[in-house]
C-alpha positions in Angstrom: 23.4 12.3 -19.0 21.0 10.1 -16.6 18.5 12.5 -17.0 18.4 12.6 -21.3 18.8 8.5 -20.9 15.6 7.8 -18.8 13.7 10.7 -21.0 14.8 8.9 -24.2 13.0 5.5 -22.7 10.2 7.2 -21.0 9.3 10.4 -23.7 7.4 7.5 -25.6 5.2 7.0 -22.9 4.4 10.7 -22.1 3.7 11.5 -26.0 0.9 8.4 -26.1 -0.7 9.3 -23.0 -1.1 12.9 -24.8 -2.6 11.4 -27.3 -5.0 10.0 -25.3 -6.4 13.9 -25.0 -5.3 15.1 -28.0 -5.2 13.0 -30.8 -2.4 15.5 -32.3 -0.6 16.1 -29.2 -2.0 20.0 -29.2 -5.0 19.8 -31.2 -7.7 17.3 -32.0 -10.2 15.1 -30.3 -9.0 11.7 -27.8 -7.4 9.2 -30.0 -9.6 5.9 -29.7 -8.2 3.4 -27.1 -9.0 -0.1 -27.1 -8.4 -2.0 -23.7 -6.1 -4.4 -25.4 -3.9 -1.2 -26.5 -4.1 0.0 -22.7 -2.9 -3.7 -21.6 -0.1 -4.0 -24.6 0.9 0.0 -23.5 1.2 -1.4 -19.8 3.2 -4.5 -20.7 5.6 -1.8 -22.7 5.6 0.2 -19.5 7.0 -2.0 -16.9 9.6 -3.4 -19.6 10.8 -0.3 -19.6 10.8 0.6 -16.4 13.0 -2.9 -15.6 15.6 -2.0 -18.0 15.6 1.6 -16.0 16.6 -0.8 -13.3 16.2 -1.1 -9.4 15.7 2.8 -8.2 13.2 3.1 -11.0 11.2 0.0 -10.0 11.3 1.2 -6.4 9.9 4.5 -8.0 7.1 2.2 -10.1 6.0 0.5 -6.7 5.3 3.8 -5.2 2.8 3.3 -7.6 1.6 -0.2 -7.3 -0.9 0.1 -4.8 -2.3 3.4 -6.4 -5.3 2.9 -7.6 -6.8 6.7 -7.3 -4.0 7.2 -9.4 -3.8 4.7 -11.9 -6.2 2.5 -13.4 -6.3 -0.9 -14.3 -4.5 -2.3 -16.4 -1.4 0.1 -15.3 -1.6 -1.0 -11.4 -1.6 -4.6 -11.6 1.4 -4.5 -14.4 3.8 -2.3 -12.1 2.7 -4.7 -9.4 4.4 -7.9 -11.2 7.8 -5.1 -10.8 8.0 -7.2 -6.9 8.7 -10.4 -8.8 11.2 -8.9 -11.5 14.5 -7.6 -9.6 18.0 -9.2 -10.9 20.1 -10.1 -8.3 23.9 -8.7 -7.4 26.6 -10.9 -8.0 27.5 -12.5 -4.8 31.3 -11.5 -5.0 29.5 -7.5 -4.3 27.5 -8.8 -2.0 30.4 -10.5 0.1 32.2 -7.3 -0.4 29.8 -4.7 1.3 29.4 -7.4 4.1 33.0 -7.6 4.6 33.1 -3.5 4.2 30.3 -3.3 6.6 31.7 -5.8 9.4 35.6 -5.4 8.7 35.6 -9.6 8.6 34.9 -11.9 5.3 31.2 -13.7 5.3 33.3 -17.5 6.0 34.5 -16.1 9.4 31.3 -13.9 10.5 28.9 -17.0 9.3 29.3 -20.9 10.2 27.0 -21.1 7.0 26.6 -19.0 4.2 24.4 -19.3 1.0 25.5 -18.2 -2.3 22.6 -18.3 -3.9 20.2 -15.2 -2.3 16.8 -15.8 -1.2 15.0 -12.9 -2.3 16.6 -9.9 -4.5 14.7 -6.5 -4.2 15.2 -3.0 -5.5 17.4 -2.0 -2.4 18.3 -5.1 -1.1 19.2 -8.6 -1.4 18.8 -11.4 1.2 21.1 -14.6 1.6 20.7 -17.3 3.9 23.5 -17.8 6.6 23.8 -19.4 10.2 25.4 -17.8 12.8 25.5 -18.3 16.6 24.0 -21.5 15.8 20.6 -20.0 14.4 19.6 -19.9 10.7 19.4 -16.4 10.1 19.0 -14.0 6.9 21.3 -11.2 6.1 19.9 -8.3 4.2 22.6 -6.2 2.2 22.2 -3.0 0.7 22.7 -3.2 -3.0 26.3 -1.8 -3.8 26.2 2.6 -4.9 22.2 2.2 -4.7 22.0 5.1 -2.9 23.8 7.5 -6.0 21.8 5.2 -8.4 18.6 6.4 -6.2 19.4 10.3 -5.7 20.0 10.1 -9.8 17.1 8.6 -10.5 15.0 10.6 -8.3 16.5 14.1 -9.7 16.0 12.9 -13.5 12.4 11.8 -12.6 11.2 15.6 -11.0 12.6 17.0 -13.7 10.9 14.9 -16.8 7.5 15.3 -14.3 7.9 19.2 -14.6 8.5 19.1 -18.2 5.4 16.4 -18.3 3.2 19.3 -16.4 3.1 21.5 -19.4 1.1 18.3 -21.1 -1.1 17.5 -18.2 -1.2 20.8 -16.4 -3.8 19.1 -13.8 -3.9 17.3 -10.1 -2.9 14.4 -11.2 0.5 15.2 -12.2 0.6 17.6 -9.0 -0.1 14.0 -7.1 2.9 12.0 -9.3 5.1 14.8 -8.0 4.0 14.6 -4.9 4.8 11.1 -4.3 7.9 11.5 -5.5 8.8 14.1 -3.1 7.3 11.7 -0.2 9.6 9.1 -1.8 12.3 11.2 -2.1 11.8 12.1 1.6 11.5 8.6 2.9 14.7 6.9 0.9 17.0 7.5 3.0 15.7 6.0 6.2 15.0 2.7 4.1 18.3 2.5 2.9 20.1 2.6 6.8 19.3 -0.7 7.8 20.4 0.6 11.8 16.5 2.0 11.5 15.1 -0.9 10.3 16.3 -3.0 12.8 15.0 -0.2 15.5 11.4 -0.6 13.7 11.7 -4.6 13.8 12.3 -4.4 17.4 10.0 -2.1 18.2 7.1 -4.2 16.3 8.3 -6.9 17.6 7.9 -5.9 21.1 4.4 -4.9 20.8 3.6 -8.6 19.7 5.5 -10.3 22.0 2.4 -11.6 23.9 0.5 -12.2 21.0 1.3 -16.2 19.9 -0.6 -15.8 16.3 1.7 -13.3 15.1 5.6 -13.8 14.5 8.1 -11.0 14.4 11.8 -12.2 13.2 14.3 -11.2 16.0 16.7 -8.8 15.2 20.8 -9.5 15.9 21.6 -6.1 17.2 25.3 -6.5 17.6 25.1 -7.6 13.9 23.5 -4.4 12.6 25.0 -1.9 10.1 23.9 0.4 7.7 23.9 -1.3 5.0 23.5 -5.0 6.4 21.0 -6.3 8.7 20.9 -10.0 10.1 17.6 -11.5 11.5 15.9 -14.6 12.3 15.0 -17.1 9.3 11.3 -17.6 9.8 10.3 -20.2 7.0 6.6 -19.6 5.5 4.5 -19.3 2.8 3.5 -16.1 0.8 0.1 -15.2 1.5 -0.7 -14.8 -1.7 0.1 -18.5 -3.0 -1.3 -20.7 0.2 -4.2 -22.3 -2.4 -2.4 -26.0 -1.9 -2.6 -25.5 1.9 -6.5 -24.4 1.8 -7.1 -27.3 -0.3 -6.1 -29.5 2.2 -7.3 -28.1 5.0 -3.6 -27.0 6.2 -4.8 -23.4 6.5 -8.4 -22.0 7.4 -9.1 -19.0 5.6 -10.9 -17.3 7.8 -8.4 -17.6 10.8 -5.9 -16.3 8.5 -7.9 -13.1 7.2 -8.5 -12.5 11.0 -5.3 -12.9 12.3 -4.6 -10.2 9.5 -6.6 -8.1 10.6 -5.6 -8.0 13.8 -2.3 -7.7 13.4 -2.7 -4.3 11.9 -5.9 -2.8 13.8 -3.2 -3.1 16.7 -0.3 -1.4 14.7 -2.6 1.6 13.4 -5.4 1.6 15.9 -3.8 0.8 19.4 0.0 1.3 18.6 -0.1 4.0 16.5 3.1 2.2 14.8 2.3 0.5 11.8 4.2 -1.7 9.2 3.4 0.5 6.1 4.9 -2.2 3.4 1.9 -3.9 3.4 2.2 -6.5 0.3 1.9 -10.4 -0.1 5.9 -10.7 0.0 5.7 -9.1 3.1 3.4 -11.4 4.7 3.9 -15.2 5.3 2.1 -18.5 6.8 4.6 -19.5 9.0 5.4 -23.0 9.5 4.3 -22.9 12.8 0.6 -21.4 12.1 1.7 -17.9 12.7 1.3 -15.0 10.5 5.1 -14.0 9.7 5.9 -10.4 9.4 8.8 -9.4 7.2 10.6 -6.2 6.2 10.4 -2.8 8.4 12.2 -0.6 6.4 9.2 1.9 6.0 6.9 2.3 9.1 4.8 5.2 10.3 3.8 6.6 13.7 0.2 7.7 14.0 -0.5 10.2 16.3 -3.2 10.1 18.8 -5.1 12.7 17.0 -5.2 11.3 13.9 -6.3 7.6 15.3 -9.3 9.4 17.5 -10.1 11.6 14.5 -10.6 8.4 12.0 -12.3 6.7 15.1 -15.0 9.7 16.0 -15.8 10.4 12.0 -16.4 6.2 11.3 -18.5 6.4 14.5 -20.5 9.3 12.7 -20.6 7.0 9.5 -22.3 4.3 11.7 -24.9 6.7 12.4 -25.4 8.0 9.3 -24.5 11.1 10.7 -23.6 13.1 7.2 -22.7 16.4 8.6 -20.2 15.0 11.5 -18.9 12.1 8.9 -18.1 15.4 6.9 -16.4 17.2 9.7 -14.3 14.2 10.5 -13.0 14.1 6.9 -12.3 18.4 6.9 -10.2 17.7 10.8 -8.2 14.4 9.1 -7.1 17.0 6.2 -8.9 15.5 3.7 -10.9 18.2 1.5 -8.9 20.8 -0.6 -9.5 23.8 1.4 -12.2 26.4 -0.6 -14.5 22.7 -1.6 -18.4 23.7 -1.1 -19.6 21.9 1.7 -22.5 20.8 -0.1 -20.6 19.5 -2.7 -19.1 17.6 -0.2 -21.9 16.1 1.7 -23.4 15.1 -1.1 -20.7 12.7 -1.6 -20.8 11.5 1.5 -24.3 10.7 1.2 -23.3 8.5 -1.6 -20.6 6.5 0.4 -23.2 6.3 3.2 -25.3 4.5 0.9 -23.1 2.1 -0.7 -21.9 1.4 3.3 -25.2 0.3 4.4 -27.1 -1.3 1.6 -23.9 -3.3 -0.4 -22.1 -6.0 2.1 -19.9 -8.2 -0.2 -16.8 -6.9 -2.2 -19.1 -8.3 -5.7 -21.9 -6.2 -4.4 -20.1 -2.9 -4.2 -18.6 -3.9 -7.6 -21.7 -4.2 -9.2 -23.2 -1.7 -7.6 -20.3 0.8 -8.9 -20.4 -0.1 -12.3 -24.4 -0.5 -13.5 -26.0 2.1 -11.3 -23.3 4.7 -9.8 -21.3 5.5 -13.1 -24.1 7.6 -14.9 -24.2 9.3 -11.3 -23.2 13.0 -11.4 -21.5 13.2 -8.0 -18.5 11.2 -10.0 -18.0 14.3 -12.2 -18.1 16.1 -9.5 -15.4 14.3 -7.5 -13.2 14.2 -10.5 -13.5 17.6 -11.3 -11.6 19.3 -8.1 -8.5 17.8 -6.4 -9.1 15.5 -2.9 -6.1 15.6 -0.6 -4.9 12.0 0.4 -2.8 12.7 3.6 0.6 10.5 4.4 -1.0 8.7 6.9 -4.3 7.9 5.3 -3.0 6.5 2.5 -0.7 3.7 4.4 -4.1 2.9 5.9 -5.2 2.5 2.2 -3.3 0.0 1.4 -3.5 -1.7 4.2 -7.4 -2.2 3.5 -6.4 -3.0 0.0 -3.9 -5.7 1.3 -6.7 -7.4 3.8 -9.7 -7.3 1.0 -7.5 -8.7 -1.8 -6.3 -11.7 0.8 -10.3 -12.0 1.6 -11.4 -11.6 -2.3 -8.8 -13.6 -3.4 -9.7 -17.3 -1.5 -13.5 -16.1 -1.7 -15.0 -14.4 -4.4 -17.8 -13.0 -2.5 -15.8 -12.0 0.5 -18.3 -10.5 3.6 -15.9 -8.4 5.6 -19.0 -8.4 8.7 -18.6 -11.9 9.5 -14.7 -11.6 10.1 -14.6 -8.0 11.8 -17.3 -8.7 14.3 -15.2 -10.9 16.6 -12.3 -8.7 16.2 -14.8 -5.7 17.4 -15.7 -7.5 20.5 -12.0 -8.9 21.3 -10.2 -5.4 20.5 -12.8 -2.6 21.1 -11.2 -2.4 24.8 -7.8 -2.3 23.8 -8.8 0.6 21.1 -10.3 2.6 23.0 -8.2 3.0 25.8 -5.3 3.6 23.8 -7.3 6.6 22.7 -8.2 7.7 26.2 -12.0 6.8 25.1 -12.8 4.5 27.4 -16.1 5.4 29.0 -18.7 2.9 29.4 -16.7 0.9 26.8 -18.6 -2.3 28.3 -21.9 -1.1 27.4 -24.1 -3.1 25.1 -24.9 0.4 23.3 -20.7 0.4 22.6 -20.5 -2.8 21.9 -23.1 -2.4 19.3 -21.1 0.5 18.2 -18.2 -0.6 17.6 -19.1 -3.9 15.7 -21.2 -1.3 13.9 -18.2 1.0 13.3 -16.2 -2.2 11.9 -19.6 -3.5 9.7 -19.4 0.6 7.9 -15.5 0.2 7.6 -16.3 -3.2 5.5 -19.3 -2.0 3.6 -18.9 1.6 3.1 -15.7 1.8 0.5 -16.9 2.4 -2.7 -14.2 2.6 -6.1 -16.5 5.5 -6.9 -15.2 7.4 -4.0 -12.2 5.9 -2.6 -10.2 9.2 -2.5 -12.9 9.9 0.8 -14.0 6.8 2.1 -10.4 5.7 2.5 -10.0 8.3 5.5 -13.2 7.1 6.9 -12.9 3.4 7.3 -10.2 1.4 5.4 -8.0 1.9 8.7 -10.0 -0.7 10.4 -11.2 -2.7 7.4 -11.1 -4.5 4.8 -12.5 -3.0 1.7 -10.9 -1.1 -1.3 -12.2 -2.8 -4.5 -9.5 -3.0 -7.0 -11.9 -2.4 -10.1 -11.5 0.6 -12.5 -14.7 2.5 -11.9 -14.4 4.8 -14.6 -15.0 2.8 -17.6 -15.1 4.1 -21.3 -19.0 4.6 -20.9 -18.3 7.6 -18.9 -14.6 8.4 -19.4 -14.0 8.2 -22.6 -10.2 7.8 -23.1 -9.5 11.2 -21.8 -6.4 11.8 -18.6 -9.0 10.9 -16.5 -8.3 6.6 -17.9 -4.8 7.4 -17.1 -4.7 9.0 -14.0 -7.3 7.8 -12.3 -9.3 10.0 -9.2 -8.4 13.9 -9.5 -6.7 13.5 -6.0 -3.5 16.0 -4.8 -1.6 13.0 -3.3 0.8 14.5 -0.4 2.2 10.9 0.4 3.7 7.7 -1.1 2.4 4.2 -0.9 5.7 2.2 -1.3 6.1 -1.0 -2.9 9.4 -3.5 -2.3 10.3 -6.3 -4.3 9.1 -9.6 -3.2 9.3 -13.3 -4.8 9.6 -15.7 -1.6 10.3 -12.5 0.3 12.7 -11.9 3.4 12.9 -8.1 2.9 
């Protein structure tokens, strides 16, 4: 019955984008598509995804940060899903808390808050005092996990049916993030692991006094209720007062940023994978506040030296080795012509060295490299985007759109050099790669390795140069390179970049976020 209900809302959908191949569903040429009908058909999307409710939305932000998938206007419209979760009523919060702890909320909590602070697709946050320390409590949303598994079967089986209208990788990719997704649920809905991931993360920074990690009440941990520190702060996304008056430098804060997560992915190898404004804050105290651990990934060595030896290789302009580093990270469909292949990292080469500034690449993408030929080569054969990679992805897209965002003509160099020169020890011993580290010919390296992971994404190849240097940077340009000039309205506008996805990019509510 779930299954014909969510095809009944989402059938609409499916039919259009048909149309936007065949005019007649089966026959004809693309209907014509305006881009005020692709921003009205995206406002009528997430509506309808909302009134799915919360296990769909947690599906659509999958989706948010998937720009090789979908184009604009589609990503930033599921993106505004963070900001549009109803809350529980109170009374079914206070009743999984007193399931969960055997003891109402008025005799576990000296304090307790109504009125929830933040109200996500799995979650909801309240604010409460106990042991004399504001704290938050995070409580699983009452039967979300049979809403989920529902929601998750009905959706494979209207994307199967949806394969015999798009029989190409794109769909392939939807289906394969919904099997990551699938995959993953289950660990984000025990919040026993999240507080094992807070911990964790929190331990890593305990020596680093720019970056705050809320501490976790262990004793007070269950599966489906988690209470932490209450670390006040502003979202990252809306500190425009405090820059105005000088409260908050910019650049200190993109740094700090950047930091935090070349340590998670590069010296770690555990990262925060949830990387979205809500999830970030300005703390109070000056500190970069990090919130919400319910999806994390461990890196292994291998993959961290592999990104690491092919971004050295990019710095040289080293084609053939920057190619090899891409075929040992799992990148290129197996059977791809090699030549094929270098050619397009010849392109990204290019665009790493000779555009600096986010505008640059932009402009660069659009007037000159859209008539280019290696884009209908790169969208005519499926690109595999592994787990890992694309958590690094978004982590690049996080740190440029908080550097694009304050200043329009963002320079990722004049950030990542210090961070080159402070980090490059810690990096590379981590990776056993220490050798002559204090060289001036490293040093140059490295600072050179961070300058290509700044300059050398590109929109026109993201599905490859994300591999190759977003780990460390900063740059994945949120513009739609594929405009009607050379796209048409074909599949191509709606699923952007022919890439075999084998991984989700998740995306949690937010709104003045504690999750």
């Amino acid at each position: 019955m779930r299954t014909l209900y969510v095809l009944s809302r989402v059938l609409p959908f499916i039919l259009s984008f048909r149309r936007d191949v065949r005019r007649w569903i089966v026959i004809g040429r693309p209907a014509k598509r305006s881009a005020a009908f692709h921003a009205r058909r995206a406002e009528r999307l997430v509506a309808t995804i909302a009134k799915l409710g919360p296990s769909f939305i947690k599906i659509a932000q999958v989706f948010a940060g998937r720009a090789d998938l979908l184009p604009e206007p589609y990503v930033s419209a599921i993106s505004t899903l963070t900001d549009r979760v109803p809350p529980v009523s109170v009374d079914q919060i206070e009743r999984v808390i007193e399931e969960e702890y055997g003891q109402p909320v008025n005799e576990l909590f000296t304090e307790w808050s109504r009125v929830p602070l933040a109200s996500a697709s799995l979650g909801q946050v309240h604010r409460a005092r106990y042991l004399d320390v504001d704290v938050v409590v995070k409580v699983l949303r009452p039967n979300i996990e049979h809403t989920v598994a529902a929601d998750v079967k009905a959706s494979a089986l209207i994307l199967r049916w949806a394969e015999r209208f798009f029989p190409n990788p794109h769909v392939l990719g939807l289906r394969a993030i919904l099997g990551e997704f699938a995959r993953r649920i289950g660990d984000e809905m025990d919040f026993r692991k999240e507080g094992e991931y807070a911990e964790r993360i929190r331990t890593n920074f305990a020596f680093n006094p720019k970056v705050a990690v809320p501490i976790v009440f262990a004793e007070m941990t269950r599966r489906r209720a988690l209470v932490l520190e209450y670390m006040p702060g502003t979202r990252i996304d809306a500190l425009a007062p405090l820059i105005a008056s000088g409260a908050v430098d910019t650049g200190y804060l993109v740094r700090t940023v950047m930091e935090l997560y070349v340590q998670m992915m590069l010296v770690d190898g555990f990262f925060h994978a949830d990387p979205h404004p809500g999830n970030l804050l300005w703390g109070d105290d000056g500190r970069v506040v990090l919130l919400d651990f319910g999806l994390v990934v461990d890196v292994p060595r291998a993959t961290r030296l592999a990104l690491v030896r092919t971004v050295f290789a990019a710095i040289k302009k080293d084609t053939n080795a920057v190619l090899d580093g891409f075929y040992a990270l799992g990148v290129v469909q197996p059977g791809v012509e090699r030549h094929v292949m270098l050619r397009l990292v010849e392109t990204l080469l290019s665009v790493a060295f000779e555009r600096t500034t986010t505008q640059e690449r932009i402009e660069f993408v659009e007037h000159e490299l859209l008539a280019d030929q290696v884009l209908e080569t790169l969208y005519d054969f499926p690109v595999i985007l592994p787990p890992d990679m694309v958590y690094f992805a978004r982590t690049a897209a996080l740190i440029e759109g908080l550097g694009v965002r304050y200043d329009a003509r963002f320079n990722a160099l004049l950030v990542v050099s210090p961070i080159a020169m402070t980090m490059r020890r810690q990096i590379l011993t981590s990776l056993g790669e220490l050798d002559q580290s204090e060289s001036r010919d490293t040093i140059q390296t490295f600072t050179g390795f961070l300058r290509a992971a700044g300059g050398i994404v590109s929109r026109a190849a993201r599905e490859l140069s994300i591999v190759a240097i977003e780990a460390m940077s900063t740059i994945q340009p949120n513009q739609e390179i594929r405009s009607a000039q050379s796209r048409s309205t074909s599949t191509r506008q709606i699923t952007s970049g022919a890439v075999k996805t084998v991984a989700n990019s998740d995306e949690p509510a937010s709104g003045v976020s504690r999750m």
